[in-house]
C-alpha positions as CSV (number, residue, x, y, z in Angstrom):
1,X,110.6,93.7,86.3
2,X,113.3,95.2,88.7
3,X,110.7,98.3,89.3
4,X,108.0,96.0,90.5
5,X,110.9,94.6,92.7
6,X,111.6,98.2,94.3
7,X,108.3,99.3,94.0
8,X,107.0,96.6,96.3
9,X,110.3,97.0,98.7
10,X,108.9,100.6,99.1
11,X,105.0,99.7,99.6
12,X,106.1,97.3,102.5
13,X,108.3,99.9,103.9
14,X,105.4,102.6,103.6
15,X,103.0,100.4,105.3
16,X,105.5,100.0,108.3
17,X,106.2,103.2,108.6
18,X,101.8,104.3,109.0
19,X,101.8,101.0,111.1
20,X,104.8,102.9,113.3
21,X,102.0,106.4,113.1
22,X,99.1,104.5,114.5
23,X,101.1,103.2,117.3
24,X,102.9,106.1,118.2
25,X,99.2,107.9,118.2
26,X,98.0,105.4,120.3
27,X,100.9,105.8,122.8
28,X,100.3,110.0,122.5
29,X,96.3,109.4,122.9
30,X,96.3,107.5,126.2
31,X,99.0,110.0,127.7
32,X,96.9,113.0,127.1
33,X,94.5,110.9,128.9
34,X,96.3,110.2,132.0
35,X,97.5,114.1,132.1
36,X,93.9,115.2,131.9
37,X,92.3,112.5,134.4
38,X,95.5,112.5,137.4
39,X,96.5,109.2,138.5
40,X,96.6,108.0,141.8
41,X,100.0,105.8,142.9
42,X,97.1,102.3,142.8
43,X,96.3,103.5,139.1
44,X,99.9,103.8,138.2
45,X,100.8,100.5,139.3
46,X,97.4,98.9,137.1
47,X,98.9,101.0,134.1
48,X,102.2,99.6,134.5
49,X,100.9,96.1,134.9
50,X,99.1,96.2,131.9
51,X,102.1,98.0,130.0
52,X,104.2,95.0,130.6
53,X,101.3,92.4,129.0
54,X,100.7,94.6,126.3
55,X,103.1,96.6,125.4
56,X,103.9,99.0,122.2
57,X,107.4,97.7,121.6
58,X,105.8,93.9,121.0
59,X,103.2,95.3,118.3
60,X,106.1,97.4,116.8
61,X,108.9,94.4,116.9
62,X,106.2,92.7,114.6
63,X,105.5,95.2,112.2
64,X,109.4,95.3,111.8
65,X,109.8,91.8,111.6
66,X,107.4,91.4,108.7
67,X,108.7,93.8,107.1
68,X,112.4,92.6,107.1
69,X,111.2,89.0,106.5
70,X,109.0,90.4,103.2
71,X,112.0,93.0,102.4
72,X,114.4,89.9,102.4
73,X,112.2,87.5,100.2
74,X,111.6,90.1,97.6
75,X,115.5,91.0,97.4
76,X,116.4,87.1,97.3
77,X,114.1,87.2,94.3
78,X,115.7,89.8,93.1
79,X,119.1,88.5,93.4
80,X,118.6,85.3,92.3
Protein backbone atom coordinates (compact mmCIF):
# COMPACT_ATOMS: atom_id res chain seq x y z
CA UNK A 1 0.00 0.00 0.00
CA UNK A 2 2.88 2.47 0.89
CA UNK A 3 4.18 1.93 -2.92
CA UNK A 4 0.88 3.14 -4.34
CA UNK A 5 1.43 6.00 -1.81
CA UNK A 6 4.99 6.94 -3.36
CA UNK A 7 4.10 5.93 -6.57
CA UNK A 8 1.32 8.49 -6.92
CA UNK A 9 3.65 11.23 -5.00
CA UNK A 10 5.99 10.67 -8.04
CA UNK A 11 3.16 10.68 -10.89
CA UNK A 12 1.92 14.13 -9.47
CA UNK A 13 5.41 15.31 -9.32
CA UNK A 14 6.18 14.02 -13.01
CA UNK A 15 3.10 15.76 -14.37
CA UNK A 16 4.36 19.12 -12.74
CA UNK A 17 7.45 18.93 -13.92
CA UNK A 18 6.09 18.31 -18.18
CA UNK A 19 3.44 21.06 -17.04
CA UNK A 20 6.80 23.21 -16.06
CA UNK A 21 8.29 21.91 -20.08
CA UNK A 22 5.18 23.19 -21.90
CA UNK A 23 5.47 26.43 -20.21
CA UNK A 24 8.91 27.02 -20.48
CA UNK A 25 8.50 26.08 -24.42
CA UNK A 26 5.93 28.44 -24.64
CA UNK A 27 7.96 31.23 -23.13
CA UNK A 28 11.14 29.98 -25.66
CA UNK A 29 8.58 29.83 -28.72
CA UNK A 30 7.23 33.45 -28.57
CA UNK A 31 10.85 34.76 -27.96
CA UNK A 32 12.26 33.25 -31.07
CA UNK A 33 9.35 34.99 -32.40
CA UNK A 34 9.97 38.42 -31.34
CA UNK A 35 13.89 37.96 -32.30
CA UNK A 36 12.90 36.98 -35.88
CA UNK A 37 9.99 39.64 -36.48
CA UNK A 38 11.96 43.13 -34.51
CA UNK A 39 9.83 45.00 -32.27
CA UNK A 40 9.05 48.46 -32.44
CA UNK A 41 9.14 50.44 -28.79
CA UNK A 42 4.70 50.62 -29.42
CA UNK A 43 4.89 46.61 -29.74
CA UNK A 44 7.06 46.32 -26.68
CA UNK A 45 4.85 48.23 -24.53
CA UNK A 46 1.44 45.85 -26.04
CA UNK A 47 3.81 42.78 -25.07
CA UNK A 48 4.45 43.99 -21.76
CA UNK A 49 0.86 44.85 -21.12
CA UNK A 50 -0.28 41.61 -22.02
CA UNK A 51 2.70 39.87 -19.93
CA UNK A 52 1.34 41.44 -16.85
CA UNK A 53 -2.54 39.91 -17.52
CA UNK A 54 -1.23 36.78 -18.52
CA UNK A 55 1.66 35.87 -17.31
CA UNK A 56 3.84 32.49 -17.03
CA UNK A 57 4.57 32.75 -13.37
CA UNK A 58 0.49 32.60 -12.57
CA UNK A 59 0.04 29.31 -14.74
CA UNK A 60 3.29 27.99 -13.06
CA UNK A 61 2.22 29.10 -9.27
CA UNK A 62 -0.92 26.78 -10.09
CA UNK A 63 0.68 23.88 -11.32
CA UNK A 64 2.80 24.07 -8.02
CA UNK A 65 0.07 24.65 -5.91
CA UNK A 66 -1.80 21.56 -6.93
CA UNK A 67 0.79 19.70 -6.68
CA UNK A 68 1.70 20.62 -3.08
CA UNK A 69 -1.94 20.51 -2.11
CA UNK A 70 -2.26 16.71 -3.81
CA UNK A 71 1.51 15.85 -2.40
CA UNK A 72 0.16 16.90 1.10
CA UNK A 73 -3.20 14.88 1.09
CA UNK A 74 -1.56 11.75 -0.12
CA UNK A 75 1.27 12.03 2.66
CA UNK A 76 -1.53 12.91 5.41
CA UNK A 77 -2.89 9.53 4.23
CA UNK A 78 0.04 8.12 4.55
CA UNK A 79 0.77 9.29 7.90
CA UNK A 80 -2.31 8.76 9.36
Amino acid sequence: MYTLYIAIVIGICVLAFFGTLLVGKNVNKSIEQREVEGESPAAELQRSHKYEKNSSIKVLSIIYLITFILTAIVSAIFIF
